[in-house]
Biopython code that builds the backbone (N, CA, C, O; Angstrom):
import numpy as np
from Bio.PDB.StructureBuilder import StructureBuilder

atoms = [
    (1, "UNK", "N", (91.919, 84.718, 98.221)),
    (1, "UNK", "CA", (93.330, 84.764, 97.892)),
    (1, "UNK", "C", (93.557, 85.781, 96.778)),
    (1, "UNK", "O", (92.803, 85.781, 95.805)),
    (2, "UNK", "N", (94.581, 86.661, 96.879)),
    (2, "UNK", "CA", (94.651, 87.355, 95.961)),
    (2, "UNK", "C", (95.810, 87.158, 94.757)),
    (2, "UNK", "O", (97.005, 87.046, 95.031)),
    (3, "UNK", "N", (95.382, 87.136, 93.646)),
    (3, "UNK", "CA", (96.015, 86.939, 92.379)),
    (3, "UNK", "C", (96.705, 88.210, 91.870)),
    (3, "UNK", "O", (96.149, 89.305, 91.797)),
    (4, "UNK", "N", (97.848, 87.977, 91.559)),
    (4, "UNK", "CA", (98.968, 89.125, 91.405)),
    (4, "UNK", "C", (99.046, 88.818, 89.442)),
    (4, "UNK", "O", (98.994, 87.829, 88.712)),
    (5, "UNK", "N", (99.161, 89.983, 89.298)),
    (5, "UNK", "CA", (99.398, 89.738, 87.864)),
    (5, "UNK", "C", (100.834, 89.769, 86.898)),
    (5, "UNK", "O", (101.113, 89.269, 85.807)),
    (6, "UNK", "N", (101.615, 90.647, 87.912)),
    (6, "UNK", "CA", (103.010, 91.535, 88.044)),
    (6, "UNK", "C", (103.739, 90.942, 89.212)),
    (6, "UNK", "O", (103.355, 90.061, 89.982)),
    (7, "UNK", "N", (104.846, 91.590, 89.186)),
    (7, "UNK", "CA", (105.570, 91.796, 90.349)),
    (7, "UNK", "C", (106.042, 93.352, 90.996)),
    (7, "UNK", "O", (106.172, 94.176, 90.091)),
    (8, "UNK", "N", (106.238, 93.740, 91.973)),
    (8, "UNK", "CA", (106.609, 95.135, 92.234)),
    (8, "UNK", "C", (107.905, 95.562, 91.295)),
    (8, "UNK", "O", (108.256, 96.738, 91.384)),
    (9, "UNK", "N", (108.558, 94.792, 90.502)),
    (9, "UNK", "CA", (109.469, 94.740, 89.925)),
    (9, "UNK", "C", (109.271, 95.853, 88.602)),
    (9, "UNK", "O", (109.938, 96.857, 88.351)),
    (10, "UNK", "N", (108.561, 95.502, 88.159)),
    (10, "UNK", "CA", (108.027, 96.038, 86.458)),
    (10, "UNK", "C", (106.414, 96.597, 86.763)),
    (10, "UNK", "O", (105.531, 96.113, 87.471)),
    (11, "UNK", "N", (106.439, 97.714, 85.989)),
    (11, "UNK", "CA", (104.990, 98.285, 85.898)),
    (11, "UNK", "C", (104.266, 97.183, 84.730)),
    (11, "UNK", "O", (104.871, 96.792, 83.731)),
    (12, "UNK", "N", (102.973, 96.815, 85.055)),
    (12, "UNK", "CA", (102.215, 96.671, 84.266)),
    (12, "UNK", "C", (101.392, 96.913, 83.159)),
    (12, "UNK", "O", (100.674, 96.165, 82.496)),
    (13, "UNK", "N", (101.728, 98.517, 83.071)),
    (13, "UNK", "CA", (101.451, 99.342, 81.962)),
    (13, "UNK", "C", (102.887, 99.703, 80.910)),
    (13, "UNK", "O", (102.691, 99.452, 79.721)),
    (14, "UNK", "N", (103.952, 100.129, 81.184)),
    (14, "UNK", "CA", (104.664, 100.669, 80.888)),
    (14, "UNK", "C", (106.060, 99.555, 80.597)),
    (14, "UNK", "O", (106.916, 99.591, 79.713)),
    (15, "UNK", "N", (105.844, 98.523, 81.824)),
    (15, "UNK", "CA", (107.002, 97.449, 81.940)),
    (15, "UNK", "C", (108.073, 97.904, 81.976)),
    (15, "UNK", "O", (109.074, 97.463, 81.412)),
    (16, "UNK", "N", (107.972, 98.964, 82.733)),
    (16, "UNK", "CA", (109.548, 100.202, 83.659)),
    (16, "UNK", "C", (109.603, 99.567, 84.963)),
    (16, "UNK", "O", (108.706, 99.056, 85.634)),
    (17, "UNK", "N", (110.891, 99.713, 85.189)),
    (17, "UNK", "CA", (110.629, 99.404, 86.924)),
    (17, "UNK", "C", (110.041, 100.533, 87.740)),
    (17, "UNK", "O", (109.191, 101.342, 87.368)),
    (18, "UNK", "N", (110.499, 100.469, 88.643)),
    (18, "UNK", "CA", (109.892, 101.438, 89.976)),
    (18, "UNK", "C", (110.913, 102.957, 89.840)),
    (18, "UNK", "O", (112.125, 103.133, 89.966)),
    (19, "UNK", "N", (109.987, 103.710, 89.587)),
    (19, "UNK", "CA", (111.364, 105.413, 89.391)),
    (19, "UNK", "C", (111.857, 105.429, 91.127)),
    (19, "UNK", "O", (111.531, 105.356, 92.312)),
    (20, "UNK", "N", (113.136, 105.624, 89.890)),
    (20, "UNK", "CA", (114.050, 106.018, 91.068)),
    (20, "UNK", "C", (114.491, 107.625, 91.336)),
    (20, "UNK", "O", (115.233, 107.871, 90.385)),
    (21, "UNK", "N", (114.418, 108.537, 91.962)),
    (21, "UNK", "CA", (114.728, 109.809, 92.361)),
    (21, "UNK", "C", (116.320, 109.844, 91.868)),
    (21, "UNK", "O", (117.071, 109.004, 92.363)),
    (22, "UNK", "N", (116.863, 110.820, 90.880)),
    (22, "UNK", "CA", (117.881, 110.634, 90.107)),
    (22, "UNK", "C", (118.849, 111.259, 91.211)),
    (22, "UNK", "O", (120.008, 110.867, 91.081)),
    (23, "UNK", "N", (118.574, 112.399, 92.575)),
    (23, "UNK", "CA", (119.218, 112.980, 93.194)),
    (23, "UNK", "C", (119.117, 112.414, 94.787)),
    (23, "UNK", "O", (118.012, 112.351, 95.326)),
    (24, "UNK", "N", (120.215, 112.050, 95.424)),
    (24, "UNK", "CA", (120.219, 111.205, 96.944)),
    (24, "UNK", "C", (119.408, 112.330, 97.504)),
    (24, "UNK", "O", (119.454, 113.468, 97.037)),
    (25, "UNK", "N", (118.452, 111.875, 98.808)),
    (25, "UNK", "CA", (118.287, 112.825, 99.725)),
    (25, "UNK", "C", (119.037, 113.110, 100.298)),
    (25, "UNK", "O", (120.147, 112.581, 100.246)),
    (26, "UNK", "N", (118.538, 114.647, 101.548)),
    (26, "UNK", "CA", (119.514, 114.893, 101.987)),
    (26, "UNK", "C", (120.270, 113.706, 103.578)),
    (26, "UNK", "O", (120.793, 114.152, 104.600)),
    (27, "UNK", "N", (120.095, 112.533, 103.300)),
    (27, "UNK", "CA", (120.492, 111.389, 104.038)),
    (27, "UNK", "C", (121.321, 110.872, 103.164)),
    (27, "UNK", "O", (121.937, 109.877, 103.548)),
    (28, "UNK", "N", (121.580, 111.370, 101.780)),
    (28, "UNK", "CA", (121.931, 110.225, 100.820)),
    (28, "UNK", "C", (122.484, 109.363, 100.352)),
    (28, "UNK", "O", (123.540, 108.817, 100.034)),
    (29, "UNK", "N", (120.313, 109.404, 100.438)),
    (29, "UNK", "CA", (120.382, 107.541, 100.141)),
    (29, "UNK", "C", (118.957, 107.863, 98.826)),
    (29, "UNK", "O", (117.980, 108.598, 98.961)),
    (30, "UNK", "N", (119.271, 107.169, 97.861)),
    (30, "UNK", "CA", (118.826, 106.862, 96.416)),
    (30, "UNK", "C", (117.421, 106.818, 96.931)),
    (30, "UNK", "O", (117.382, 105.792, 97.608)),
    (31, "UNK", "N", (116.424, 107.309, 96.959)),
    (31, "UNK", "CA", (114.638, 107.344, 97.205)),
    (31, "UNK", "C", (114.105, 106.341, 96.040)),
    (31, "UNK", "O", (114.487, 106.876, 95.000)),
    (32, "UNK", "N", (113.691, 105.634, 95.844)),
    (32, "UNK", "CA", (112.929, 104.504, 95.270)),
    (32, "UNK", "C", (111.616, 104.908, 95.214)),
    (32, "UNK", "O", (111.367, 105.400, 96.315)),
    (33, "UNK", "N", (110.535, 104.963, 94.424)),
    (33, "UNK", "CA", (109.099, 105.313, 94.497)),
    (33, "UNK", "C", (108.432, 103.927, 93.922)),
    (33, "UNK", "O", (108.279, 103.582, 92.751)),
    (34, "UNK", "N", (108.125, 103.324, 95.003)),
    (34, "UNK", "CA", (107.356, 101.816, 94.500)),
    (34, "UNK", "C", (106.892, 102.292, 93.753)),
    (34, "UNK", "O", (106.971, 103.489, 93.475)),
    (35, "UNK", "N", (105.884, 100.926, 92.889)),
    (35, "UNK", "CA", (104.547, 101.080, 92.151)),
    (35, "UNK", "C", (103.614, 100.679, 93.057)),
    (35, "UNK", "O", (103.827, 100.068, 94.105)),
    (36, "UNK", "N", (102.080, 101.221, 92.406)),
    (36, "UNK", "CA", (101.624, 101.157, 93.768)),
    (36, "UNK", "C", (99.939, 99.751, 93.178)),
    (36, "UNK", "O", (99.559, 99.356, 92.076)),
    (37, "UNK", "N", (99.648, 99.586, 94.040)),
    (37, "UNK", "CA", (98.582, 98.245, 93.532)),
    (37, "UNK", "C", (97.643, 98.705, 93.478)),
    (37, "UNK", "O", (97.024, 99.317, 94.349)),
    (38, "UNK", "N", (97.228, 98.346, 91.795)),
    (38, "UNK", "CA", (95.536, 98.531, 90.883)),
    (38, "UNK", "C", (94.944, 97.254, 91.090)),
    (38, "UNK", "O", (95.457, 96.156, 90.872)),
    (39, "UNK", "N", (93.584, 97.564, 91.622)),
    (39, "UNK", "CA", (92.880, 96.643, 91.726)),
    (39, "UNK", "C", (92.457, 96.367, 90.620)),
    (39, "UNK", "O", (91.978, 97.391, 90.134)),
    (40, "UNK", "N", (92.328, 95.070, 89.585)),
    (40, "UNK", "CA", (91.677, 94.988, 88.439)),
    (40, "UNK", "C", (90.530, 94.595, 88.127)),
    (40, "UNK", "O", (89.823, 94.629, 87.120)),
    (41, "UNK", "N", (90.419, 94.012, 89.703)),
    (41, "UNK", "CA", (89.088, 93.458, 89.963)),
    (41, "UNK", "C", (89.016, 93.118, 91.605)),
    (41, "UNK", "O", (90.104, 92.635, 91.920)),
    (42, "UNK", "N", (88.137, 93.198, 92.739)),
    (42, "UNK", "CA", (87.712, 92.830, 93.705)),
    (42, "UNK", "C", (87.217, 91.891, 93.777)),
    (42, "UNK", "O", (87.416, 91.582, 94.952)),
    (43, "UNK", "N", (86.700, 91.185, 93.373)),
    (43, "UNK", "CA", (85.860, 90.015, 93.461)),
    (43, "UNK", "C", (85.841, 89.139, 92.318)),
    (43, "UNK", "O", (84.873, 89.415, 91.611)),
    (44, "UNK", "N", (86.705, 87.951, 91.745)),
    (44, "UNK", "CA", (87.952, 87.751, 92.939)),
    (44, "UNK", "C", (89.167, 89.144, 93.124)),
    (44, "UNK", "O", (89.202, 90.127, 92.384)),
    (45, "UNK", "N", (89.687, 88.995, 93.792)),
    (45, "UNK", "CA", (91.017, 90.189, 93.798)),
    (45, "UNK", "C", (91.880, 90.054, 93.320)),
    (45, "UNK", "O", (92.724, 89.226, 93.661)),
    (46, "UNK", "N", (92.009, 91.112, 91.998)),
    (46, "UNK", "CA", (93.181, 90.323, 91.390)),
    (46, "UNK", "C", (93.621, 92.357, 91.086)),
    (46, "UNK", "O", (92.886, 93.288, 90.755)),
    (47, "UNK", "N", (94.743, 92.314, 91.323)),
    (47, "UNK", "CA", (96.209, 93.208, 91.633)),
    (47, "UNK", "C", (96.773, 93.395, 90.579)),
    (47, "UNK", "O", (96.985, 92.399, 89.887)),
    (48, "UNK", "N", (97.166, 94.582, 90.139)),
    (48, "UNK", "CA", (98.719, 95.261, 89.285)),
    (48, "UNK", "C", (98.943, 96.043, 90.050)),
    (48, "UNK", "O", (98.252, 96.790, 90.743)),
    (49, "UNK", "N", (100.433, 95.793, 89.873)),
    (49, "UNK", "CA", (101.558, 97.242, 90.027)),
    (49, "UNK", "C", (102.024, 98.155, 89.062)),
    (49, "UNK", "O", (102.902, 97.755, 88.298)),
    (50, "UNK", "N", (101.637, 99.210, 88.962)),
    (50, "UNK", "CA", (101.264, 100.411, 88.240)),
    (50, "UNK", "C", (102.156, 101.813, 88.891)),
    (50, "UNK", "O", (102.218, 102.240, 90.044)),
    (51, "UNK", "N", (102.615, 102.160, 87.971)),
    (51, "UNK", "CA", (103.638, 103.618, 88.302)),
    (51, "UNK", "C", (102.122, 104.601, 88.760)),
    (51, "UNK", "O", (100.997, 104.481, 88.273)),
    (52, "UNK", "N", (102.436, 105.253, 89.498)),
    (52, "UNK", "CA", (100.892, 106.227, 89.352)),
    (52, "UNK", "C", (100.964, 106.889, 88.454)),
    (52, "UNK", "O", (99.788, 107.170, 88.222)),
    (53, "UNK", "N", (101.895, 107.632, 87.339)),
    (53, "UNK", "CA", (101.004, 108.064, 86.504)),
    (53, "UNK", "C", (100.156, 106.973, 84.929)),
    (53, "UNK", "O", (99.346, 107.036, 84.004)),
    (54, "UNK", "N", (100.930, 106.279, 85.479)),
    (54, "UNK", "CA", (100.176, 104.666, 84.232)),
    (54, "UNK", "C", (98.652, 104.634, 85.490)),
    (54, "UNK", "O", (97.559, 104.308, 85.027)),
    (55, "UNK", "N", (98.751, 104.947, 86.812)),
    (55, "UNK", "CA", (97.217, 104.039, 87.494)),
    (55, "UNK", "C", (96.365, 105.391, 87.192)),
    (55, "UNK", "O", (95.187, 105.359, 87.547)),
    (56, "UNK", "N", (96.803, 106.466, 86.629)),
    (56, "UNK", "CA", (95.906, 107.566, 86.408)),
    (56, "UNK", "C", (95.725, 107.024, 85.007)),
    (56, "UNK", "O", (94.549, 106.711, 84.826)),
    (57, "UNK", "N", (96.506, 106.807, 83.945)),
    (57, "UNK", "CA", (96.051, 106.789, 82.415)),
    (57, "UNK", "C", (95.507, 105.720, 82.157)),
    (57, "UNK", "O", (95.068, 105.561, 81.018)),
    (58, "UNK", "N", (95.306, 104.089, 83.689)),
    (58, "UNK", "CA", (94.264, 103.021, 83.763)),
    (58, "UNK", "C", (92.830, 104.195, 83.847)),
    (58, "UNK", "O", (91.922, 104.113, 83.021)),
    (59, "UNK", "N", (92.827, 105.002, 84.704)),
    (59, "UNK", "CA", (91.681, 105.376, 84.706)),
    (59, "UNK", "C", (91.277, 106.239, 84.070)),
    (59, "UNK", "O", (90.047, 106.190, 84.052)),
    (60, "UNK", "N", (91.863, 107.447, 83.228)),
    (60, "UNK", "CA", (91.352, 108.309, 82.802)),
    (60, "UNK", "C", (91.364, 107.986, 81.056)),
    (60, "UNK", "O", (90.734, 108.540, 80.156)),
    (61, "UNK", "N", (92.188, 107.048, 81.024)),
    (61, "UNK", "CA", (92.001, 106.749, 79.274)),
    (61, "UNK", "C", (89.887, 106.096, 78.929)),
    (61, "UNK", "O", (89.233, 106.904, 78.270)),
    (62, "UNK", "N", (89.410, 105.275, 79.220)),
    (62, "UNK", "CA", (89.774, 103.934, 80.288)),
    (62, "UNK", "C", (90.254, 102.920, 79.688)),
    (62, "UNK", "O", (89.865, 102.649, 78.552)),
    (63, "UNK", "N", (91.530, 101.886, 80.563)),
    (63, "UNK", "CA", (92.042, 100.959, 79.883)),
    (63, "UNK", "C", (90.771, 99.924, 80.306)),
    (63, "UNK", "O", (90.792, 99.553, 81.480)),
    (64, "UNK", "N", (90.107, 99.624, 79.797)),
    (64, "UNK", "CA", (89.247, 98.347, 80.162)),
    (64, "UNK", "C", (89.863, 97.306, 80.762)),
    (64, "UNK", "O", (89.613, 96.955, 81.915)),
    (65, "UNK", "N", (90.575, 96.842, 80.123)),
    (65, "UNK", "CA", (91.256, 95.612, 80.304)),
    (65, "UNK", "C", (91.519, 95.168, 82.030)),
    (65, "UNK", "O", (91.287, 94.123, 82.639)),
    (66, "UNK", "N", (92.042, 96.341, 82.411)),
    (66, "UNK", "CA", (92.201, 96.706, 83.392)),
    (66, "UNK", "C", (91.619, 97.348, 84.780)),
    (66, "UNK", "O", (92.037, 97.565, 85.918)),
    (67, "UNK", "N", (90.588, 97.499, 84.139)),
    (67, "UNK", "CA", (89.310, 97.886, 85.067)),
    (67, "UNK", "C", (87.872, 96.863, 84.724)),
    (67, "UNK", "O", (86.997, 97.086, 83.887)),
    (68, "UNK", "N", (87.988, 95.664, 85.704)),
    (68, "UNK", "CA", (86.848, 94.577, 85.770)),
    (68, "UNK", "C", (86.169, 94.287, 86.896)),
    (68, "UNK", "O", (86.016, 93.183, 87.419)),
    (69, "UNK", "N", (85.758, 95.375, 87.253)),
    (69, "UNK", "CA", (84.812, 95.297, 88.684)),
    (69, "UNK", "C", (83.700, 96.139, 87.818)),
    (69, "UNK", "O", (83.819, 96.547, 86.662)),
    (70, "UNK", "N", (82.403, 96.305, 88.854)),
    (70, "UNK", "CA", (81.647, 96.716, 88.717)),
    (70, "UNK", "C", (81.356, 98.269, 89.906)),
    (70, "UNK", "O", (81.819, 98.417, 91.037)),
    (71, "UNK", "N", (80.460, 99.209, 89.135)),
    (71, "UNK", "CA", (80.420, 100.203, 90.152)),
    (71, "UNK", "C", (79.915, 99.659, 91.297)),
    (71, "UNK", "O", (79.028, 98.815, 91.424)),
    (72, "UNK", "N", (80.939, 100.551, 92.585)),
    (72, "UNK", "CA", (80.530, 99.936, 93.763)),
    (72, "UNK", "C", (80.931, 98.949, 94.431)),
    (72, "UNK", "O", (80.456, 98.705, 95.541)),
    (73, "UNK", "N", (82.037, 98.081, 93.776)),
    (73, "UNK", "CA", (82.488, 97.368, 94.226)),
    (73, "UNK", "C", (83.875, 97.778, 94.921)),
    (73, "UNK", "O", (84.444, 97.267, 95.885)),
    (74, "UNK", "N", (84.171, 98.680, 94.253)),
    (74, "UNK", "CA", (85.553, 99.301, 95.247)),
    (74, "UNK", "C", (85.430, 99.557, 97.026)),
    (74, "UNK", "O", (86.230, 99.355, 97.940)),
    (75, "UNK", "N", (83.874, 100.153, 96.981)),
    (75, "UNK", "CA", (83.224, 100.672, 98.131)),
    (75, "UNK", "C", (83.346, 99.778, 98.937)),
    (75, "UNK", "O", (83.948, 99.660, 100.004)),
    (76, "UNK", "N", (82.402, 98.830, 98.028)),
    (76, "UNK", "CA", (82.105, 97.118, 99.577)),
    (76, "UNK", "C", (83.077, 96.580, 100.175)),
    (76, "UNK", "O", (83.106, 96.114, 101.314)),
    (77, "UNK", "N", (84.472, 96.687, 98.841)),
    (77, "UNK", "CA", (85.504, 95.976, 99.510)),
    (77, "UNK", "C", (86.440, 96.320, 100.610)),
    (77, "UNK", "O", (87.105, 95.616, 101.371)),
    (78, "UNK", "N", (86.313, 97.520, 100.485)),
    (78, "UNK", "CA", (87.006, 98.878, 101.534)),
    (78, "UNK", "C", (86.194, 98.471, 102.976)),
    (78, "UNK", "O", (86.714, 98.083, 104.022)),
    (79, "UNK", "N", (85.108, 98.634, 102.760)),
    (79, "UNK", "CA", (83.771, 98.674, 103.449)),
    (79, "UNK", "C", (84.163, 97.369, 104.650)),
    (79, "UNK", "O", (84.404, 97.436, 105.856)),
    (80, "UNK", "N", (84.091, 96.143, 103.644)),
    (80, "UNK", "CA", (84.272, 94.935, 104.603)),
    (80, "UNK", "C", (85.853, 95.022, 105.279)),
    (80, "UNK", "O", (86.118, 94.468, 106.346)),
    (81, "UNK", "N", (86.773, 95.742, 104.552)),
    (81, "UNK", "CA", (88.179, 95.350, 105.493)),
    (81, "UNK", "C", (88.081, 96.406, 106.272)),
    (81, "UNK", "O", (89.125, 96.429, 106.925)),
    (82, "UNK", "N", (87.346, 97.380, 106.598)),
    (82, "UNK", "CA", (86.665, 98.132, 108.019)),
    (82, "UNK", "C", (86.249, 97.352, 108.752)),
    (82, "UNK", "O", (86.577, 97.485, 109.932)),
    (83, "UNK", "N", (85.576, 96.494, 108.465)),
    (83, "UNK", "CA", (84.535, 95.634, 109.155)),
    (83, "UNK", "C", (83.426, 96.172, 109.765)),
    (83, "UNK", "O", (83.108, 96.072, 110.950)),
    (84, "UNK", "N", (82.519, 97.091, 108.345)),
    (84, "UNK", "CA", (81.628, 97.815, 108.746)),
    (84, "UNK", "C", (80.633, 96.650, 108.030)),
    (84, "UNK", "O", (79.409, 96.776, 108.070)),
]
sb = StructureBuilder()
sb.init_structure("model")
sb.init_model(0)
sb.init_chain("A")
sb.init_seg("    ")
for serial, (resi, resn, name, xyz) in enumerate(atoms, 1):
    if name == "N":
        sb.init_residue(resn, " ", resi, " ")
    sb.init_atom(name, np.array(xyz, "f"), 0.0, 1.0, " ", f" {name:<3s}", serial, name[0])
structure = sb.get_structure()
């Protein structure tokens, strides 16, 4: 079962909502850019919603907190929902 930490509502880093494109497309209609889901851990699975440039500064700062898997575990988990 997977454990959510957030809601798609609010970033987990930043606690902004989801950017919104300030200019309609050319359909226009207001473009919304979800946040998109950080794994914080695989095993168990536990989820944030993260603006991508907050899921780049999870990884390139490193926020620890936020990164609790082990190397390799990103792989297996990918791996098994292949069903390789």
């Amino acid at each position: 079962m997977i454990k959510y930490l957030n809601s798609k509502e609010m970033c987990m880093i930043c606690f902004h909502p989801p950017d919104v494109n300030p200019e309609p497309n050319l359909l226009g209609e207001t473009v919304t850019h979800p946040l998109l889901k950080h794994h914080v851990s695989y095993y168990p699975e536990i989820v944030a919603f993260v603006h991508y440039d907050c899921h780049k500064k999870i990884h390139n700062t490193p926020l620890d907190i936020y990164i609790q898997y082990k190397t390799g575990d990103s792989r297996k988990f990918y791996d098994e929902r292949k069903g390789k």
